[in-house]
N, C-alpha and C positions, 0 to 999 in steps of 0.2 A: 679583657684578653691580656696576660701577661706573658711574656715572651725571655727568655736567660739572654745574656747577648752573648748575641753572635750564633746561637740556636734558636730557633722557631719552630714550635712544635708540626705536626702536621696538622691538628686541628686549627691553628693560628691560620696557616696558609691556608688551608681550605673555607675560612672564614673570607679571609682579604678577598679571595680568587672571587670567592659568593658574592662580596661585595661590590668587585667590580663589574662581574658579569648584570646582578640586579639593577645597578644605579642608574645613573646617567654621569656618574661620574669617573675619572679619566683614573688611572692609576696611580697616578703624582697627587692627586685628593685623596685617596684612599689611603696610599702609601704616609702624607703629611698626617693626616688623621691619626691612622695606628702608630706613627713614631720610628717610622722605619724608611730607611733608603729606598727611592721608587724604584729602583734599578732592580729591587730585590722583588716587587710585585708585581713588577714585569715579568721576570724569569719565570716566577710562580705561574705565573698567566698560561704563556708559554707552556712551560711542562706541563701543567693542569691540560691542555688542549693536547699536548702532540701525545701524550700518556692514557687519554684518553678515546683519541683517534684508535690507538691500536687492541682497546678492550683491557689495559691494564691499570691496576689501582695508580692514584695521581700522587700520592703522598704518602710511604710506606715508613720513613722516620730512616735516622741514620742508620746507614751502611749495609740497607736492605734492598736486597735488589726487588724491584718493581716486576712481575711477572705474569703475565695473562694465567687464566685460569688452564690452559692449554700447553703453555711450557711451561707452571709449575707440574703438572701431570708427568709430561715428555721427561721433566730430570728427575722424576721420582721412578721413574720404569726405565730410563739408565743405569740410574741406585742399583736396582732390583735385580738388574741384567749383569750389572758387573758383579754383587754378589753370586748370582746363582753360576756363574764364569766360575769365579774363584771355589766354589761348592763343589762344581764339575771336575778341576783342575784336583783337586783333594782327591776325592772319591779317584781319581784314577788313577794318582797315586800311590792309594790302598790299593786297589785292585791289581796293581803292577807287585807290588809289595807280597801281599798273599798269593798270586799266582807264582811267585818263584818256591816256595816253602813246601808246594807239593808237586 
């Protein structure tokens, strides 16, 4: 498992997480093992647990928001709503437009 510093893939972290949750070892072993700050596979632990109390992916890589299958849905049929909002707003602005002309 190779890791850039200061980035840790998601497969990294999902690895250490596995590892702790399997062992019988503490995250300070694990952490000294892979080479990395236990403070870091701590937090992993952490997120890994509270990310997946609530049904949403544990480790989705930087600057992605993490989203249940249920509010990615919810901001995809916002999208769609405020499109068809701004569709309606046109169209009624033709329709304002043509009805003066006759």
């Amino acid at each position: 498992m190779t890791a850039s510093k200061n980035h840790y893939t998601a497969e990294f972290k999902e690895e250490a997480v596995r590892l702790v949750i399997s062992s019988q070892k503490s995250c300070a072993e694990i952490a000294r093992n892979l080479g990395v700050p236990p403070y870091l596979v701590v937090r992993w632990k952490q997120h890994h647990e509270q990310q997946g109390a609530v049904g949403r992916p544990q480790f989705t890589g930087r600057g992605v928001a993490a989203l249940s299958e249920q509010e990615a849905r919810f901001k995809k049929l916002e999208r769609e709503l405020e499109i068809t909002r701004q569709e309606r707003d046109i169209l009624k602005k033709a329709l304002a437009f043509f009805a003066k002309d006759h």
